[in-house]
C-alpha positions in Angstrom: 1.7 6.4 33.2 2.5 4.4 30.1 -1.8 5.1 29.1 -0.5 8.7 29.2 -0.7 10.3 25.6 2.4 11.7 25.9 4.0 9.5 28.6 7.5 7.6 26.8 6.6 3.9 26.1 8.7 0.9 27.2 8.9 -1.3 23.6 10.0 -4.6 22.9 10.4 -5.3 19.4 10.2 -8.9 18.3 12.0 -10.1 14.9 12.5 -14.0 14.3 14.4 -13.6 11.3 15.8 -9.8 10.0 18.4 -10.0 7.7 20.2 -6.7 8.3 20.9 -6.8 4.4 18.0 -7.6 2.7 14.5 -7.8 3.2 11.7 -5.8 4.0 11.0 -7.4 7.9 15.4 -6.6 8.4 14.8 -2.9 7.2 11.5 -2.1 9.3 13.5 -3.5 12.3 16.4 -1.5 12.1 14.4 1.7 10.8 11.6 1.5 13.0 13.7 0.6 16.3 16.1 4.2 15.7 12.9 6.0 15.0 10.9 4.8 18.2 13.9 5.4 19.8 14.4 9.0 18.4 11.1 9.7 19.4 12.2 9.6 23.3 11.1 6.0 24.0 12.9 3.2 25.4 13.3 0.0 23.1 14.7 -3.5 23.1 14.6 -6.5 20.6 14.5 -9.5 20.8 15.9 -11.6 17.8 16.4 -14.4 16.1 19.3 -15.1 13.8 21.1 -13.2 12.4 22.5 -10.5 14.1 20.1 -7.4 13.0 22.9 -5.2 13.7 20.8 -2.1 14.9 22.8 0.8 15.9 24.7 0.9 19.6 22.2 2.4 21.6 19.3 -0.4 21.2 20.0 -3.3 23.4 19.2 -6.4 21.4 18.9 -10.0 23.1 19.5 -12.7 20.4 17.7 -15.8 21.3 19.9 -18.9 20.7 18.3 -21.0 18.2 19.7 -24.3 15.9 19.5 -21.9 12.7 19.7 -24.0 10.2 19.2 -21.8 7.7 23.1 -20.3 8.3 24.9 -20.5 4.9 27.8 -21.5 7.0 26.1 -24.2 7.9 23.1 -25.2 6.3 20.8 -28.1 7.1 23.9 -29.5 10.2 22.7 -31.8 12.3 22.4 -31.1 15.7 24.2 -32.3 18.7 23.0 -34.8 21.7 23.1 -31.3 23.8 21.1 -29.1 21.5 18.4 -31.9 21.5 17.9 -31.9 24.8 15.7 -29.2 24.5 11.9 -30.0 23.4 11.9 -26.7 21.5 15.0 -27.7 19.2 13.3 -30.9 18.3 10.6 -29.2 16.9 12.6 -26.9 14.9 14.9 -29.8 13.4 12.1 -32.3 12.8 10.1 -29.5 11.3 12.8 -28.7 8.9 14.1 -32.2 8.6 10.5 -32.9 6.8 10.8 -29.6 4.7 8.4 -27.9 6.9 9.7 -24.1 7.9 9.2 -24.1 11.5 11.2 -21.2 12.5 8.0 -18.8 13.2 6.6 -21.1 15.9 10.1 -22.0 17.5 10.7 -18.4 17.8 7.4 -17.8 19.2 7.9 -20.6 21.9 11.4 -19.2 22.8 10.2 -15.4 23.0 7.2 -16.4 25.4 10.1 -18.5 27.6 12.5 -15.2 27.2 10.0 -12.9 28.5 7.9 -15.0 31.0 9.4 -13.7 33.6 10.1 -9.7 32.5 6.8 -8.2 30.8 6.8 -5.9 34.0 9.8 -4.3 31.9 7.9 -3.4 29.3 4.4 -1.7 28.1 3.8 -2.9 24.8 5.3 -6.1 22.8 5.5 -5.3 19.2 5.9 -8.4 16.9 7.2 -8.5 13.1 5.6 -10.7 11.2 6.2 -14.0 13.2 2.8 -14.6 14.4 3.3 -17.3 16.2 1.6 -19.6 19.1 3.4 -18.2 21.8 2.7 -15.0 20.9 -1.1 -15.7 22.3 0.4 -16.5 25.6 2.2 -13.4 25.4 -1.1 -11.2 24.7 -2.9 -12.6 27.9 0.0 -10.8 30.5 1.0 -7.7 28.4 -0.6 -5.5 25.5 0.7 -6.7 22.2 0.4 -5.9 18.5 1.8 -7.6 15.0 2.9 -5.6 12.0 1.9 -7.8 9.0 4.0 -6.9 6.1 1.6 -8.9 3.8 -0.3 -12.3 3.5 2.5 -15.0 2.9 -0.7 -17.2 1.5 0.0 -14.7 -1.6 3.8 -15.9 -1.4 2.6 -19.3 -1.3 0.3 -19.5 -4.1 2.4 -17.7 -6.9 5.1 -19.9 -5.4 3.0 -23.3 -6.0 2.2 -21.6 -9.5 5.7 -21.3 -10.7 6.6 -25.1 -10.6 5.2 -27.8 -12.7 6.4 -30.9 -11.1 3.3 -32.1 -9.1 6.3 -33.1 -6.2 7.6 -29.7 -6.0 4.0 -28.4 -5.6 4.0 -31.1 -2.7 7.2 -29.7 -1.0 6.3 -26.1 -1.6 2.7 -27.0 0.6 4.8 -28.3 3.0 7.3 -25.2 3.6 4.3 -23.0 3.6 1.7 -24.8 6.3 3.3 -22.4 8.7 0.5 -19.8 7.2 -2.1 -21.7 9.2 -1.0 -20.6 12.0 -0.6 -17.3 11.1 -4.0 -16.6 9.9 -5.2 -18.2 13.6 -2.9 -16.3 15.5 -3.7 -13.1 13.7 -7.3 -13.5 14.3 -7.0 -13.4 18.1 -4.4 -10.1 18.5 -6.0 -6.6 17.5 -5.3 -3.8 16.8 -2.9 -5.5 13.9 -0.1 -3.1 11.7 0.3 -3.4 8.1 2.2 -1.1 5.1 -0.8 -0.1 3.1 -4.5 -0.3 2.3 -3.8 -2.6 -0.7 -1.8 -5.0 2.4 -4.9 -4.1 4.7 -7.6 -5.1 2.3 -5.6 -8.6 1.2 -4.7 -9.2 4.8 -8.2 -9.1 5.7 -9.6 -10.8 2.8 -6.7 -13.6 3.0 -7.0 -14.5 6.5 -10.8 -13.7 6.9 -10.4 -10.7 9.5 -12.2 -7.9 9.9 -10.8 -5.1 8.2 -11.3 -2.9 11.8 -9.2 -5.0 13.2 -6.3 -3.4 10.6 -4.3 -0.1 11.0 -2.3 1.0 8.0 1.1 3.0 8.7 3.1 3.2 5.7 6.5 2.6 6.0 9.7 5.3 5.8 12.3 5.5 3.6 15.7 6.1 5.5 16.8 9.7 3.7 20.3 9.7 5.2 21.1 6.4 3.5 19.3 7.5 0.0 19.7 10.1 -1.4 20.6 11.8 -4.7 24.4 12.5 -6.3 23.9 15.1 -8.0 27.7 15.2 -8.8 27.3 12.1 -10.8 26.2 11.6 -14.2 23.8 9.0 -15.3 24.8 6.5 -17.5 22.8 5.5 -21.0 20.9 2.6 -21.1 21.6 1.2 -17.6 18.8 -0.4 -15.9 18.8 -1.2 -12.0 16.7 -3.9 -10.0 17.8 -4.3 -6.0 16.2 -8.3 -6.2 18.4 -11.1 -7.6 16.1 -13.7 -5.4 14.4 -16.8 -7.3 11.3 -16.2 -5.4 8.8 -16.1 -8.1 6.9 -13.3 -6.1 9.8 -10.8 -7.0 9.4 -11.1 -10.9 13.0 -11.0 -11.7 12.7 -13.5 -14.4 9.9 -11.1 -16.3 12.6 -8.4 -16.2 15.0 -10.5 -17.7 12.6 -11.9 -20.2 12.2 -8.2 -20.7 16.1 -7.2 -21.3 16.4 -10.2 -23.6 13.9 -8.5 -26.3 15.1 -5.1 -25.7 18.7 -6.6 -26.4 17.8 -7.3 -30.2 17.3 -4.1 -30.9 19.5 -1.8 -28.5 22.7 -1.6 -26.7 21.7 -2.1 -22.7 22.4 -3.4 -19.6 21.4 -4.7 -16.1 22.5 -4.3 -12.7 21.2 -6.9 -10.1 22.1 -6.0 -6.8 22.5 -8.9 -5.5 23.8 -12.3 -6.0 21.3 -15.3 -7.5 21.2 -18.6 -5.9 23.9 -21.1 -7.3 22.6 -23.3 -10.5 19.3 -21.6 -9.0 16.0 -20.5 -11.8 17.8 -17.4 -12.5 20.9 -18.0 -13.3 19.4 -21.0 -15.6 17.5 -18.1 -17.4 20.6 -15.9 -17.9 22.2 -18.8 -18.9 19.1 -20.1 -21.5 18.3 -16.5 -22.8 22.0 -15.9 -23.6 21.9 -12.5 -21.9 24.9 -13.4 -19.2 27.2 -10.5 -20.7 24.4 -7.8 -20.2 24.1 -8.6 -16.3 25.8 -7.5 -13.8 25.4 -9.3 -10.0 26.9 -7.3 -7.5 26.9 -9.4 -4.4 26.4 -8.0 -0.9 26.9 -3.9 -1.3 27.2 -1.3 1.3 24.3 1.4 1.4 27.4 4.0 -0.2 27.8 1.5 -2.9 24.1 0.9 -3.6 23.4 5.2 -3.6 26.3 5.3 -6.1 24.9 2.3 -8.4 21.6 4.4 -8.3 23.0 7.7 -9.1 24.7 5.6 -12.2 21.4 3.8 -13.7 19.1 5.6 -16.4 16.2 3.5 -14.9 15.5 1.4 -11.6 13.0 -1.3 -12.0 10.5 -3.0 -9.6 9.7 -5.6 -11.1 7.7 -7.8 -8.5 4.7 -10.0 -8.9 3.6 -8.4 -5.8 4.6 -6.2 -2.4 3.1 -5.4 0.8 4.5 -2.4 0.7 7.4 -1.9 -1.5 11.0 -0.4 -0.1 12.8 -1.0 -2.9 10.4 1.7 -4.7 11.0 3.9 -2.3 15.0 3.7 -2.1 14.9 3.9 -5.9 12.7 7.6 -5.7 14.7 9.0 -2.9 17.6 8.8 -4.8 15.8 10.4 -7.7 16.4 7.6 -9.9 13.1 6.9 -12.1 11.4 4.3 -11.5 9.0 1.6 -14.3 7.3 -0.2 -11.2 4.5 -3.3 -11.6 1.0 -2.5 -9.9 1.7 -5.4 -7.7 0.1 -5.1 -4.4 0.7 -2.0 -2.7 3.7 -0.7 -5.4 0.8 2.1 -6.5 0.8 3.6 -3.4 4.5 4.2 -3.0 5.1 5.0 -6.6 1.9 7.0 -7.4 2.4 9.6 -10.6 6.1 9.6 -9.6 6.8 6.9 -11.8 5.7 4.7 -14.6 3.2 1.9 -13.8 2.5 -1.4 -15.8 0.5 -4.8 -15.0 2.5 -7.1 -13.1 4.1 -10.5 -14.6 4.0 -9.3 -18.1 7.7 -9.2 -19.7 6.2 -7.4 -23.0 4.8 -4.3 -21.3 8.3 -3.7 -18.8 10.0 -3.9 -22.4 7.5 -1.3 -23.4 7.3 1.1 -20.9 11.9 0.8 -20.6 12.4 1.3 -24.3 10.2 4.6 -24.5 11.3 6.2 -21.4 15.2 4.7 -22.3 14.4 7.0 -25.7 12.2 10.2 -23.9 15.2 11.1 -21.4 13.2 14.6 -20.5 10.3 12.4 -19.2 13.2 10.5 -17.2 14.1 13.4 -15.6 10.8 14.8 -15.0 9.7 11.3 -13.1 12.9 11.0 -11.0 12.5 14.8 -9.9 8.7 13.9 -8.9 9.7 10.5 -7.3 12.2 12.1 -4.9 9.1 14.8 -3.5 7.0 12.2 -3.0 9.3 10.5 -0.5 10.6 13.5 1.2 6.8 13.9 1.6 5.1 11.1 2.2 7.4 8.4 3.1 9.4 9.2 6.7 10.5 6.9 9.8 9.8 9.4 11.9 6.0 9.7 10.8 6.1 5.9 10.2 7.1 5.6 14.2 4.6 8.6 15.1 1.4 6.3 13.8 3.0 2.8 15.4 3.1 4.9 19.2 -0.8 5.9 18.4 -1.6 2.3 17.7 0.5 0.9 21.0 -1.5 3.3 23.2 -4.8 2.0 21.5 -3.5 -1.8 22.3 -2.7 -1.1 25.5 -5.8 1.2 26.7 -8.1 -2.3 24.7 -6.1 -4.4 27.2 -6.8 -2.6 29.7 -10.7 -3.0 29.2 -10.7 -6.5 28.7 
């Protein structure tokens, strides 16, 4: 019986939007999904654009959707035939008024895809939607949410970071998805998030109790990153894996950051990545005069991105904050040291494995890179130390172990009630 302790589970995975390239929610998918799946159980996703591209064996059923968000196609407008269906309407008028409605759609279009199979399934696992129809989903079959982190944190650095009152306007507007969220997440439990610093702001954010909160901290995929050995670190090369302009990733402190270490040393940056055309970042390279220091790789393979790490003295993290923190953990598992902010949960994955300063300050990263740039023992010391930690501490295969215990507990508390 699926109550049965030891009894496989039958999973679906839900994932509006998992960018198979970037992003935490895109990574958990594809991790998790192999793990779970490694772990004997059967598992299925359902997904919104774009193609998650999880491995042969894990049937995926990609709900059709208007996507406006396609770089091939951003913001088109709809055809007579795609209107016909209520749930399109929403999506475009939504987004047509700069709303992001892409959570809720999703959740209406899930509940519509699975109406009529949850006798396929014990458990429904969403990631990070949270939306409406996901209550309609919870009253026929046991569900539970992983919440990477509270996206009111996203909005308010994001409402920070501009001046024009307008912009603040729009940027209230993209975000009032979040009230749904927080009344959706107050009506599923048990709920999943990354770490107790996600758990505690999670609960404080969207006024849950923190019972209601399980913490399983997520893995780091070791046969993707790893350490070569066979190839020598370059001087002076600093590494970040986050070219966005969302303010909550702190690239512009880092490059704040490079600019006064430039006056006085030879250095340089690699962004993997590629920054938004004529977007804030490239205006900062542009207005700090830094452009020949940075590199912007564009879309990388995993070999590329272990060989750009086995290459760079020094990986930064420089973000605002994190739910959890992936990047961190790529960087160690490599054995790459790491200068990492205290944002969020970044403590956690880094620990004593790495160097720690206050988040959002340009003048301490410039610090803490020029002294362990000159103490290349130290370097050493902290990538050796980082790459334990994650061997240790930071595995799918543990990550998937904890998710089964918390779809057993879901499913035996739907049961009672």
């Amino acid at each position: 019986m699926p109550g049965d302790n030891q009894a496989p589970l039958r999973i679906c995975l839900l994932s509006y939007r998992s960018n198979p390239h970037c992003g935490g929610q895109g990574v958990y998918l594809k991790n998790l999904s192999r793990a779970l799946k490694d772990l004997g159980h059967q598992v299925e996703v359902v997904s919104g654009p774009p193609d998650p591209q999880l491995d042969d064996d894990i049937p995926v059923f990609r709900l059709p959707s208007l996507d406006l968000y396609n770089p091939d196609a951003l913001f088109r407008v709809p055809s007579l035939k795609e209107l016909r269906d209520p749930v399109n309407i929403m999506e475009w008028v939504g987004i047509s008024t700069m709303g992001f409605t892409e959570p809720f759609t999703f959740g209406l279009r899930a509940y519509r895809f699975l109406k009529d199979k949850f006798h396929r399934y014990d458990i429904v696992h969403d990631n990070q939607c949270l939306s409406y129809g996901l209550l309609a989903i919870t009253k026929r079959i046991p569900t539970t949410i992983t919440v990477h982190h509270p996206i009111t944190v996203d909005r308010r650095v994001a409402i920070r970071s501009v001046r024009a009152p307008w912009r603040k306007l729009q940027l209230m507007r993209w975000y009032s998805f979040v009230g749904m969220q927080k009344r959706v997440a107050a009506r599923i439990a048990p709920l999943i998030t990354v770490s107790e610093c996600a758990r505690k702001d999670i609960a404080k954010e969207f006024r849950l109790p923190l019972h209601n909160l399980r913490v399983v901290p997520n893995g780091i995929n070791l046969d993707l990153f790893y350490p070569l050995p066979e190839i020598e670190r370059e001087r002076n090369h600093l590494m970040v894996t986050n070219s966005a302009d969302t303010a909550l990733k702190g690239l512009s402190y880092l490059l704040l950051a490079v600019a006064e270490l430039a006056k006085t040393r030879d250095l340089r940056l690699t962004v993997v990545g590629a920054p938004k055309e004529n977007g804030n970042i490239v205006k900062l390279v542009r207005k700090l005069g830094i452009g020949r220091l940075i590199t912007f790789t564009g879309r990388i393979d995993n070999g590329e991105f272990v060989h750009h790490y086995a290459k760079a003295t020094i990986a930064v993290i420089p973000s605002v904050y994190e739910g959890f923190g992936i990047p961190a953990g790529e960087a160690m598992a490599c054995g790459v040291p790491v200068i990492s902010t205290t944002g969020g949960a970044l403590p956690e994955v880094v620990g004593d494995a790495g160097i720690l300063v206050p988040p959002a300050d340009a003048g301490a990263l410039a610090k803490a890179i020029g002294e362990l740039l000159d103490n290349p023992q130290r370097a050493r010391q902290l990538g050796e130390a980082g790459l334990k930690r994650v061997r240790d501490s930071f595995t799918w295969h543990k990550a998937a172990e904890k998710t089964v215990e918390v779809y057993r507990e879901a499913i035996r508390d739907h049961r009672r009630s």
